[in-house]
C-alpha positions in Angstrom: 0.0 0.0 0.0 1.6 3.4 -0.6 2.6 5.1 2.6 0.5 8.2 3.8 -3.1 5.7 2.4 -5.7 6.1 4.4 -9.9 5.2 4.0 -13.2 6.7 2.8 -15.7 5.9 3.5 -19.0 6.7 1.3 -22.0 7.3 2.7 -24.0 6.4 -0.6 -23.7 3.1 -2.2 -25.5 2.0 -5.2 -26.3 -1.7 -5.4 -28.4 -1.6 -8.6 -28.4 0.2 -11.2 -31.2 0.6 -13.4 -30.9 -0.2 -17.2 -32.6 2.1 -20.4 -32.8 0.8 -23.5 -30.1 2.1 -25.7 -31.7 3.8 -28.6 -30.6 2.2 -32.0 -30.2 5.4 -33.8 -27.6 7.0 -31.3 -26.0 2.8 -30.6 -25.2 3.0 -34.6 -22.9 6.3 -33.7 -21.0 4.4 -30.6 -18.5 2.5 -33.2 -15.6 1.6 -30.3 -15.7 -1.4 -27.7 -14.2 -0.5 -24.2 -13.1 -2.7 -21.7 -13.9 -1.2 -18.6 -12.0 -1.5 -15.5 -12.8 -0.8 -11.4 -9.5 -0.3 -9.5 -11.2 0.3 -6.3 -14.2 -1.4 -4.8 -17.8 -0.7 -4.9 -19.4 -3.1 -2.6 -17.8 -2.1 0.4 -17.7 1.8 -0.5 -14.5 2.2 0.6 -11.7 3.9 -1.4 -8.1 4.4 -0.7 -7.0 7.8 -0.8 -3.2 8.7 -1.0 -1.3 12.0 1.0 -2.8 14.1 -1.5 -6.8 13.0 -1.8 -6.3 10.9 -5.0 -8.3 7.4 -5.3 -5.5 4.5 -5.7 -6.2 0.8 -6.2 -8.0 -1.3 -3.4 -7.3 -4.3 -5.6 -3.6 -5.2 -6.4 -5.1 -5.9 -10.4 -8.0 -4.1 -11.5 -11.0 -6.3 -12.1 -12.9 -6.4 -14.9 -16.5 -4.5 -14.5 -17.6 -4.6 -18.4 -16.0 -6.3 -21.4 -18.0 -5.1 -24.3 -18.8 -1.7 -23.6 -20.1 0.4 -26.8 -18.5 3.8 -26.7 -17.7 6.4 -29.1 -14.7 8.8 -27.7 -13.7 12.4 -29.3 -10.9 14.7 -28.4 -12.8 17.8 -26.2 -13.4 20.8 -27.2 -11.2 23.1 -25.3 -12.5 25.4 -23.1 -9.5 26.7 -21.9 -6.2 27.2 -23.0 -5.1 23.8 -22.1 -8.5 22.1 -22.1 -11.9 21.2 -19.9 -10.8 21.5 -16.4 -12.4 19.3 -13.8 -11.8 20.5 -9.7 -10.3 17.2 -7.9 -9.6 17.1 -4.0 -6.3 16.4 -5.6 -6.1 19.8 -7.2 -7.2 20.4 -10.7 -7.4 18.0 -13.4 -7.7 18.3 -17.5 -10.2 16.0 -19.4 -8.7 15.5 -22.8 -11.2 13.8 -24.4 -15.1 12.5 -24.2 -16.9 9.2 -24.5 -20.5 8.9 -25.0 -22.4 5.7 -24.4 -25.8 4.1 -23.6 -28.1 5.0 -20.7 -28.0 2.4 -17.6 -23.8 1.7 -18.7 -22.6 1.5 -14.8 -19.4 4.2 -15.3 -18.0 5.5 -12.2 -15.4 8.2 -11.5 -12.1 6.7 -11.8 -12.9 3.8 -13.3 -10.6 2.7 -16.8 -10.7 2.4 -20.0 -9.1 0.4 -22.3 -9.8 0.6 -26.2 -7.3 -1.2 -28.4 -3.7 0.3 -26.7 -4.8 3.0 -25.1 -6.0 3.7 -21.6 -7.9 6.2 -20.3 -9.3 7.3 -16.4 -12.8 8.5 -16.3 -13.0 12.2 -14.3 -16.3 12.7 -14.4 -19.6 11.5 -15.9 -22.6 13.7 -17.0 -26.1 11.7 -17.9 -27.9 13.5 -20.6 -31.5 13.5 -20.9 -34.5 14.0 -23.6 -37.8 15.2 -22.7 -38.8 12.0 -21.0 -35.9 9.8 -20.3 -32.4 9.3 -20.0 -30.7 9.4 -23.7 -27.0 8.8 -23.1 -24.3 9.1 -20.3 -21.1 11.7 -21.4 -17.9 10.8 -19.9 -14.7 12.8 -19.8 -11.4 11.5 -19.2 -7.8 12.0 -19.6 -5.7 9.2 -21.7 -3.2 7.8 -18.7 -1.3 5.5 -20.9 1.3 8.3 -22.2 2.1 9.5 -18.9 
């Protein structure tokens, strides 16, 4: 464990998550498969935090939460000079890119994702919804592989 960890302890906990049908017009635009990946763990609601208030693993290997998981992922839009800034307990943080993918997908905070060679950490995730229901979930992320 690295030295300085400590635990949270959440005080909401989501056993089930409900799943909306994806609709097929906006599936036919999510043309990548992710493998997604939970580094810490759920069920308990614990989290290891490091010195500086950053999630590190609970598990010594990450396991696997979804292996088919339809995405689409764009480079984001810059809102800044350097790009979309997202406020951490860690400091700040800069989402590179976005994913979008179907309602009811469960995608947490700093889970991973692996498409082909490249790895990315979700920051934060944004669920997006039409006049009646919930259309898709937005995800940014920064790529953590070319660190």
């Amino acid at each position: 464990m690295v030295e300085g960890a400590r635990k949270l302890y959440s005080q909401f906990n989501i056993q089930a998550i409900v799943r909306w049908p994806c609709d097929s017009s906006f599936e036919a635009l999510l043309n990548q498969v992710a493998i997604q990946k939970r580094p810490w763990d759920s069920q308990e609601a614990v989290k290891n935090v490091n010195e500086w208030g950053e999630v590190i693993m609970t598990y010594p290997t990450a396991p696997v939460i979804n292996s088919n998981l339809k995405i689409r992922i764009d480079p984001e839009r810059r809102r800044t000079a350097e790009g979309f800034v997202i406020q951490t307990q860690g400091g700040e943080v800069i989402a590179d890119y976005m994913a979008f993918c179907c309602p009811g997908e469960d995608v947490r905070a700093n889970d991973e994702l692996f498409i082909g060679t490249r790895s990315y950490k979700v920051l934060l995730v944004d669920e997006l919804f039409d006049r009646e229901k919930l259309h898709h979930l937005e995800i940014r992320m920064t790529r953590i592989d070319n660190l």
